[in-house]
C-alpha positions as CSV (number, residue, x, y, z in Angstrom):
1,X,-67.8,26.2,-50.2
2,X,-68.0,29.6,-51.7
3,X,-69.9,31.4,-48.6
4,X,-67.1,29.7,-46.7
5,X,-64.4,31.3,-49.3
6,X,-66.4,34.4,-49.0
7,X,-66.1,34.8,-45.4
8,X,-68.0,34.1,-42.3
9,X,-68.7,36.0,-38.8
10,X,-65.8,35.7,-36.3
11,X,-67.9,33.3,-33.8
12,X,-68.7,31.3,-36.2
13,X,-65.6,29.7,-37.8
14,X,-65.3,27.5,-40.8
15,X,-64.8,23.9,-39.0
16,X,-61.9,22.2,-41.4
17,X,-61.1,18.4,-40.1
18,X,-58.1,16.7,-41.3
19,X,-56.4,13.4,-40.2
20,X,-53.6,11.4,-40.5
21,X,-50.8,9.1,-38.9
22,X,-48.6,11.9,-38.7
23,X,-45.3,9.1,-38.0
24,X,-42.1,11.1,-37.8
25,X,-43.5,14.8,-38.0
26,X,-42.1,16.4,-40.6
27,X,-42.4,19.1,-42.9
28,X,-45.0,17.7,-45.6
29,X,-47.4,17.4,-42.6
30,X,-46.8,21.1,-41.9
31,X,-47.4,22.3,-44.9
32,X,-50.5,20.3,-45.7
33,X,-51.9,21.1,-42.2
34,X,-51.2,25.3,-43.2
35,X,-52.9,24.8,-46.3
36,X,-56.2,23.1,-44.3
37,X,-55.7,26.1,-41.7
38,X,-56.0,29.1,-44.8
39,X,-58.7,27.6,-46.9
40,X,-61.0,29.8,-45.7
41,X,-60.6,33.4,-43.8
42,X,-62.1,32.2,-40.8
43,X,-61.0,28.8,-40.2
44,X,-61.3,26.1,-37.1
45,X,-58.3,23.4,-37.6
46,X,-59.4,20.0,-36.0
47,X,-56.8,17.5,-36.3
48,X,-57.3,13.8,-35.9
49,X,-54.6,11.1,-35.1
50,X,-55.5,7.5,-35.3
51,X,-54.0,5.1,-33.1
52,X,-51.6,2.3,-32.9
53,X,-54.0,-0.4,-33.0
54,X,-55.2,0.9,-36.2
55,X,-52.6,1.9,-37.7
56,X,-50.7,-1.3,-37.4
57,X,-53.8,-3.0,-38.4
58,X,-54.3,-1.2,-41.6
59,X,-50.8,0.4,-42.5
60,X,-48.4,-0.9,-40.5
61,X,-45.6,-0.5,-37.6
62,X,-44.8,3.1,-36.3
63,X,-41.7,4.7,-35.4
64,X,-43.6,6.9,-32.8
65,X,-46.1,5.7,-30.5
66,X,-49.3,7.1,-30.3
67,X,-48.9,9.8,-27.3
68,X,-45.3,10.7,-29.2
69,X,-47.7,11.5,-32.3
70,X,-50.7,13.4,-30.7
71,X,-47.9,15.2,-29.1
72,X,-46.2,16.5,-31.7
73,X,-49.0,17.7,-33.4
74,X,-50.8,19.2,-30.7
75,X,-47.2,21.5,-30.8
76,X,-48.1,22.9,-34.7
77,X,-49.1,26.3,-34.8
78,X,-51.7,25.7,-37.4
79,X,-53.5,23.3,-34.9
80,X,-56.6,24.5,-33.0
81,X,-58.1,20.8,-31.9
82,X,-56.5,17.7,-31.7
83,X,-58.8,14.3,-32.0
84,X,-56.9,11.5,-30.6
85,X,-58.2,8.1,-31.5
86,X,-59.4,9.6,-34.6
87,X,-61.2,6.8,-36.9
88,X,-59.7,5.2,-39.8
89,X,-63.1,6.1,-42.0
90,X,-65.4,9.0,-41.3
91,X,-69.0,8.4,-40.1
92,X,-71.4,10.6,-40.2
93,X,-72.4,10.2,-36.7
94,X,-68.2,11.7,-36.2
95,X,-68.9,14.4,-38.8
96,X,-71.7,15.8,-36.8
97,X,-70.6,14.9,-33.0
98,X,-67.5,17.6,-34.3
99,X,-70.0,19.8,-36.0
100,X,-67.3,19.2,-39.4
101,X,-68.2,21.7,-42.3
102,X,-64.9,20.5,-44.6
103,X,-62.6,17.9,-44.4
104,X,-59.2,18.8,-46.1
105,X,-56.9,16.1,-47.7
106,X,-54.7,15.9,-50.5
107,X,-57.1,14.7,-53.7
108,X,-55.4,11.8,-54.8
109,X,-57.4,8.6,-54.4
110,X,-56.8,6.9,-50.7
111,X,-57.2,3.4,-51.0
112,X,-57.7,1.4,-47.9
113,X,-59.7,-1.0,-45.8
114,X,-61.1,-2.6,-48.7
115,X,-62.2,0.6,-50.1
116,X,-60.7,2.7,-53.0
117,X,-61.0,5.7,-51.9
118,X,-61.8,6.1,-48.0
119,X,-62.4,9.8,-48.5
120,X,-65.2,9.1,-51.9
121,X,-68.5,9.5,-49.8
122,X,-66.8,13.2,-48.3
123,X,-66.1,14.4,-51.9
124,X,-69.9,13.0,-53.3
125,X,-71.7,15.1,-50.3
126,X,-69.1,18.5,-51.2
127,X,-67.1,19.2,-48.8
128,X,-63.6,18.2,-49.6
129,X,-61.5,20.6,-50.0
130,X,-58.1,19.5,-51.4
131,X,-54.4,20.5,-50.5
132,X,-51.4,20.0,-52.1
133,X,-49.2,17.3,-51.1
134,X,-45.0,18.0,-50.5
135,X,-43.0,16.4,-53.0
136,X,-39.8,14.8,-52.0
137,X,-40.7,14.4,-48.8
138,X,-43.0,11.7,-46.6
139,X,-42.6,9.1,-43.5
140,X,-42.1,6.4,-46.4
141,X,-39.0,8.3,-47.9
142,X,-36.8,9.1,-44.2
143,X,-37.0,5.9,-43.2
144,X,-36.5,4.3,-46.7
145,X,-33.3,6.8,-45.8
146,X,-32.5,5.2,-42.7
147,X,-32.7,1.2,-44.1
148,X,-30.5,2.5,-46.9
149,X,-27.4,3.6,-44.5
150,X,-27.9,1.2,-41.9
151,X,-24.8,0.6,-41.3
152,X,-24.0,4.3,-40.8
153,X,-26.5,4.8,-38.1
154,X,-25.7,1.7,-36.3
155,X,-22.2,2.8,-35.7
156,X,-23.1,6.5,-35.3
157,X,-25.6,5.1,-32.2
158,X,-22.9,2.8,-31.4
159,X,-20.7,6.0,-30.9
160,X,-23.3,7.4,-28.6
161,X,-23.2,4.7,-25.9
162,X,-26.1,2.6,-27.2
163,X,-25.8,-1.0,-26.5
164,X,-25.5,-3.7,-29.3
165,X,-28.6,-5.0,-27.4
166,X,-30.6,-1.8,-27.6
167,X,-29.8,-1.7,-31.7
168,X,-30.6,-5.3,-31.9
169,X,-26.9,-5.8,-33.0
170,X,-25.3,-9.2,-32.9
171,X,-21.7,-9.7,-31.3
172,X,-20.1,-10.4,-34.5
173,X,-21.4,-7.1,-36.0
174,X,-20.9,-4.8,-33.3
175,X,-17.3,-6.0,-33.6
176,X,-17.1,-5.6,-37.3
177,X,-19.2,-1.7,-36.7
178,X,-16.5,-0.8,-34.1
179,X,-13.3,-2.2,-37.0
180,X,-14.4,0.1,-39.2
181,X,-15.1,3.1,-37.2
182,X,-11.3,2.4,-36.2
183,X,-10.3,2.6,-40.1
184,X,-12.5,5.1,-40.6
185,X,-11.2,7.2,-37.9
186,X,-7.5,6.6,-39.6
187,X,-8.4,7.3,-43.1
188,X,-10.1,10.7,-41.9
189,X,-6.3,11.3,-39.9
190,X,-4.6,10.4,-43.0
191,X,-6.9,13.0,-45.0
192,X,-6.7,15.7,-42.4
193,X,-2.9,15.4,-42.4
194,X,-3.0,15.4,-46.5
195,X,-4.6,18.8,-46.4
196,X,-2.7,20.4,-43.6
197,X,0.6,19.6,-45.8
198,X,-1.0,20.8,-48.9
199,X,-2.0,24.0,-46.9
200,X,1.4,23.9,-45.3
201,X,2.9,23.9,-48.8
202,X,0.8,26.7,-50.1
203,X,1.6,28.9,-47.4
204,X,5.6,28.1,-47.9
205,X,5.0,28.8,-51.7
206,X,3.2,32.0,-51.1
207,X,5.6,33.2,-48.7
208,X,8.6,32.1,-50.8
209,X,7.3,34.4,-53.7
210,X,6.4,37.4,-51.1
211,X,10.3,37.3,-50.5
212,X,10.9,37.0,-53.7
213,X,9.3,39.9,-54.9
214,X,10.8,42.3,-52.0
215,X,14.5,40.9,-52.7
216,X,13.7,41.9,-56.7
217,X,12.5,45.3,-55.5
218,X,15.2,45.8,-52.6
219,X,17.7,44.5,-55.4
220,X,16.0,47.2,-58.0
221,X,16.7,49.8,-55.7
222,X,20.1,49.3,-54.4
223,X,21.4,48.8,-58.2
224,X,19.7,51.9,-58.8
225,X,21.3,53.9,-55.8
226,X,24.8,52.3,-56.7
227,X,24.5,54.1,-59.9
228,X,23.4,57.0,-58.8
229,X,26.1,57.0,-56.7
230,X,29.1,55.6,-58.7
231,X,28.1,55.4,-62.4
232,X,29.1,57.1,-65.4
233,X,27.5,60.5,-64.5
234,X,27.1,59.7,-60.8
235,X,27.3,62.0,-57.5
236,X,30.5,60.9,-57.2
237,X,32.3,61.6,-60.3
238,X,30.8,65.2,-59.8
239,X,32.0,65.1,-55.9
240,X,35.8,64.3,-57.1
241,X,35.8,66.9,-60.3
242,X,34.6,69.6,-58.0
243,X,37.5,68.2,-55.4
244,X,39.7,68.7,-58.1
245,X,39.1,71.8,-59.4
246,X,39.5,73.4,-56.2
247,X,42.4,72.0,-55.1
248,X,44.0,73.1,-58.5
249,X,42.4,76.4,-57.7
250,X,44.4,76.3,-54.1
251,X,47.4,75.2,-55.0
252,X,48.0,77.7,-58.6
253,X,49.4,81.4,-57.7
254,X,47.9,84.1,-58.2
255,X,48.3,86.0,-61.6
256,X,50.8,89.6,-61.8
257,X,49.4,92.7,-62.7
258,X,50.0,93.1,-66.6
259,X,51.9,97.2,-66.4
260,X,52.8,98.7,-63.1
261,X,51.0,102.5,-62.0
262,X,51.5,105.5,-63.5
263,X,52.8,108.6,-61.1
264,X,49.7,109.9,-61.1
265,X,48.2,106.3,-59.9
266,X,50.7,106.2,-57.2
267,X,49.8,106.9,-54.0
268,X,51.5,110.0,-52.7
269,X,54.6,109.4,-50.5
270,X,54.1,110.0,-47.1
271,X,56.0,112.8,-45.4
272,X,58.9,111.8,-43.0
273,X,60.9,113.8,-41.0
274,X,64.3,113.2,-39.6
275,X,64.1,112.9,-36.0
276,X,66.7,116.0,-35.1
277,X,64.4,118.3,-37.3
278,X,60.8,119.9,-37.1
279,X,59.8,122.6,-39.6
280,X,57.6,124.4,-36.7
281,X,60.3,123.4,-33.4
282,X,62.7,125.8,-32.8
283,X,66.2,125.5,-34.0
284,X,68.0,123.1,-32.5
285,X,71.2,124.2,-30.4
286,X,73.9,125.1,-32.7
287,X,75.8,121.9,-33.9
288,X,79.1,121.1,-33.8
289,X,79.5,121.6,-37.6
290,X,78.8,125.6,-38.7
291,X,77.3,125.3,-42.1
292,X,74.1,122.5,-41.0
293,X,70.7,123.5,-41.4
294,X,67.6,121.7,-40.2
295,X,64.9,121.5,-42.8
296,X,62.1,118.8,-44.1
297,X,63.2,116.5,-46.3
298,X,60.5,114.0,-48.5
299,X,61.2,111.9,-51.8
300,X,59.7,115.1,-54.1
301,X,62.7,117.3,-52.6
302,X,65.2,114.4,-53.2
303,X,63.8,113.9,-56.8
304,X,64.5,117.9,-57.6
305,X,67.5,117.4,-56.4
306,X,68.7,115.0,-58.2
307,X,67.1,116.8,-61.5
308,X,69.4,120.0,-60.6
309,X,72.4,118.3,-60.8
């Protein structure tokens, strides 16, 4: 065991045998044949499979046949050699025709054929090497499964086009399976119904409070525009007192100078002259009257005058 732990050259393997019955191939054969495949570094997996005549004889009726088990293990990776036919109690004359160095089993005592231990003469020469078995899992515990829910898997095979005579079914029960698929079948309606109105109601509900959020916050805003707009210090009472002020502004005249110009503010008066005059033409003809002179005449002149009388 410990040269084989240790190692040993790469044509000459470490020759592990384990066996089994190997019904209904499942996982915690897997994992116990893996654990016989990495005992050692350089290991040669030989796998045997008894039959169906002595497995019936000695633990009882298969769900696979024989060929369906040597079949399905011949398909796990961790297999190198499959021995079909394998015996129920390891000779020595087998040990050596298979040149077997270890045999790998789980270490808890196998009692059968009218021994308590079948595996006791293979642990007194040294070379068992133990594995650990899969809890929670075994051929015993799927179909204990499968006796449990009979009725189940009746009526699911019963679904699947098997015959009543195929399942072993009498007339009265293949009736009664087919009844309650048929109440079944409403009961799952009435469910699937049940939670496409509760999830028709929660969609309603969530929707209904969407809206009612966006009317609050549409509401929020026109109350706050019409305020803006037409409250106390609103756009419009500013609009209407700027309206007003210009129209007083429009309609109010204009405001009189408070003291009129001085002479010297005036503007000077422009110069006129009577249309029979010119100060630089020639003299007109004589005139009718003898004493008439032609001369300029402006509002300075006149205002002399009228200070010399």
């Amino acid at each position: 065991m410990e040269e084989a732990k240790k190692g040993t050259p790469f044509n000459r393997p470490v020759r592990v045998y384990a066996d089994g019955i190997f019904d209904v191939f499942h996982s915690g054969h897997a994992r116990a044949l893996m654990q016989a495949k990495r005992l050692f570094p350089n290991s040669h997996l030989i796998v045997g499979v008894c039959s169906d005549e002595l497995t019936h004889k000695y633990k009882g009726f298969t769900v696979m046949n024989e060929d369906e088990r040597y079949d399905a293990i011949r398909h796990c990776r961790y297999v190198d050699e499959v021995v079909r036919n394998a015996p129920w109690t390891l000779t020595p004359e087998f040990l050596a025709k298979h040149r077997i160095d270890f045999v790998a089993h789980d270490d808890i005592p196998y009692s059968s054929a009218g021994s308590d231990d079948v595996y006791k003469h293979i642990k007194e020469a040294g070379m068992f090497a133990p594995t650990q078995r899969t809890e929670g899992i075994s051929t015993s515990d799927i179909i204990t499964r499968i006796v449990r829910d009979y009725d189940v898997y009746v009526r699911r095979n019963l679904q699947r086009g098997y015959t009543a005579k195929e399942l072993n079914v009498s007339f009265i029960n293949e009736k009664k399976y087919h009844l309650q698929e048929r109440v079944d079948k409403v009961k799952r309606k009435v469910r699937d119904v049940e939670e496409k109105s509760k999830e028709f109601v929660q969609k309603v509900e969530e929707k209904s409070i969407d809206l009612i959020q966006k009317w609050e916050e549409k509401s929020r805003e026109f109350i706050g525009n019409f305020l803006q707009m037409f409250g106390p210090e609103g756009a419009l009472k500013h609009m209407l007192k700027e309206g007003k002020g210009r129209m007083l502004q429009a309609i109010s005249p204009r405001q009189s100078p408070n003291s009129s110009p001085t002479r010297e503010e005036r503007s000077p008066s422009p110069t006129f002259r009577l249309p029979f005059f010119s100060k630089t033409s020639p003299p007109p003809s004589p005139p009718h009257h003898s004493g008439a002179r032609g001369y300029l005449i402006s509002e300075d002149d006149d205002d002399d005058d009228d200070d010399n009388n």
